[in-house]
C-alpha positions as a Markdown table, in Angstrom:
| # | Residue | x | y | z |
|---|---|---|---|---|
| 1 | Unk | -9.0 | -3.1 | 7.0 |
| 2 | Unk | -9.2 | 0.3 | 5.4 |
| 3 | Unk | -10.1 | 2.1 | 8.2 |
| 4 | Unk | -7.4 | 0.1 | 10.3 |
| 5 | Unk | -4.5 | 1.5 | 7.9 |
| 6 | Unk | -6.4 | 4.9 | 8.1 |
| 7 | Unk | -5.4 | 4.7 | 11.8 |
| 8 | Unk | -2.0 | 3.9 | 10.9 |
| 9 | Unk | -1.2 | 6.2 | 9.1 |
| 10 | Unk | -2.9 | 8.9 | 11.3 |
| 11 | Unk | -0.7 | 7.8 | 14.0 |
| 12 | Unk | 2.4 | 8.3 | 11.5 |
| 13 | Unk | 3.2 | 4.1 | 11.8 |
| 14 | Unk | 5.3 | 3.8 | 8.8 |
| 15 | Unk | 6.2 | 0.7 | 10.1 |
| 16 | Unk | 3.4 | -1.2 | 11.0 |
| 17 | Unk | 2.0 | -0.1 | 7.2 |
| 18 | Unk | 5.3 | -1.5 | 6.0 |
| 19 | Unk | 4.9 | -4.6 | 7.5 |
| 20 | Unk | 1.1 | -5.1 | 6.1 |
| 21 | Unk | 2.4 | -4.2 | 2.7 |
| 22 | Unk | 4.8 | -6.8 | 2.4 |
| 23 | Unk | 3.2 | -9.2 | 4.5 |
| 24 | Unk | -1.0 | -9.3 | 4.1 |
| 25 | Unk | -2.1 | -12.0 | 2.5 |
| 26 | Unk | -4.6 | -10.0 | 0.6 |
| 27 | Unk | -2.9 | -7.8 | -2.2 |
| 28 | Unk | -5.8 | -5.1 | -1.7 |
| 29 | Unk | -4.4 | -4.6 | 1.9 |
| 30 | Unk | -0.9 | -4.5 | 0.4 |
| 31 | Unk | -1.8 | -1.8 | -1.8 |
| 32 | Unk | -3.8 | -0.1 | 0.7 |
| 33 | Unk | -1.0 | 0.2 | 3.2 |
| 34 | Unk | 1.7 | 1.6 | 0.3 |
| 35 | Unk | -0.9 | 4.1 | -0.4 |
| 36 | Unk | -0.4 | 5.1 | 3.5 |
| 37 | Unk | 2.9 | 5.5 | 3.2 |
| 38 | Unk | 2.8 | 7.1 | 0.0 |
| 39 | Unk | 1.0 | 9.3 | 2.1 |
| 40 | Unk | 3.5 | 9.5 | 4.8 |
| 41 | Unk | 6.3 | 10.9 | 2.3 |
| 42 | Unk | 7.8 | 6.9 | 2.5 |
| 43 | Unk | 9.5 | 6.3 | -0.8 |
| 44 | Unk | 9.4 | 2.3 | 0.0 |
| 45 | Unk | 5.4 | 2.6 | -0.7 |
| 46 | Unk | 5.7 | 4.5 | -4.0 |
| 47 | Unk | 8.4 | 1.9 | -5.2 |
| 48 | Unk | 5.5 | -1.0 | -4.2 |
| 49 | Unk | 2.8 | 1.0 | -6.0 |
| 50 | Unk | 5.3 | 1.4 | -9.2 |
| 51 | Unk | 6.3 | -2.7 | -9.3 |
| 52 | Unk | 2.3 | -2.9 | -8.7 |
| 53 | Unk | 1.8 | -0.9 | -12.1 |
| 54 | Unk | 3.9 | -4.2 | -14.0 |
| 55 | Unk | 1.6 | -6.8 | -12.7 |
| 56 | Unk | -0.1 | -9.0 | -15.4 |
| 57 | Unk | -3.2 | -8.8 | -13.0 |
| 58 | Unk | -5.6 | -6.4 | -14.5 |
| 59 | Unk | -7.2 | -6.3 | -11.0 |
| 60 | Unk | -3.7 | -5.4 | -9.0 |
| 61 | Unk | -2.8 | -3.1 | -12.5 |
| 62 | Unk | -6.0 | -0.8 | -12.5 |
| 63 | Unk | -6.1 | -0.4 | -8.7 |
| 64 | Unk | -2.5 | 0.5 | -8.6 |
| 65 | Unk | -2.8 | 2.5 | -11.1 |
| 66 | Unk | -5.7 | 4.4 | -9.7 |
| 67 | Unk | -3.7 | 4.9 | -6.7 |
């Protein structure tokens, strides 16, 4: 999957990355694809990562944090 958002955010797709952050099943992806936009200069993927930094998940915390 990680090369897949790679792509996306390659080709600039700050909606397709969007859509797998709010919509994957897997939170890994989620995080993933608000790191592309984070990358992409889209705010909505810095204000994922920042809720992500409140989980009680250590898993979700330290990977979003990391990020």
């Amino acid at each position: 999957m990680r090369s897949q958002i790679n792509d996306l955010v390659a080709m600039r797709d700050a909606e397709a990355l969007f859509e797998l952050m709010t919509e994957d099943d897997e939170w890994i992806t989620q995080l993933d694809a608000a790191e592309g936009l984070v990358k992409l200069g889209d705010r909505r993927g810095y204000e994922f990562l920042l809720t992500a930094t409140m989980s009680d998940d250590e898993a979700i915390l330290e990977v979003a944090q990391e990020i």
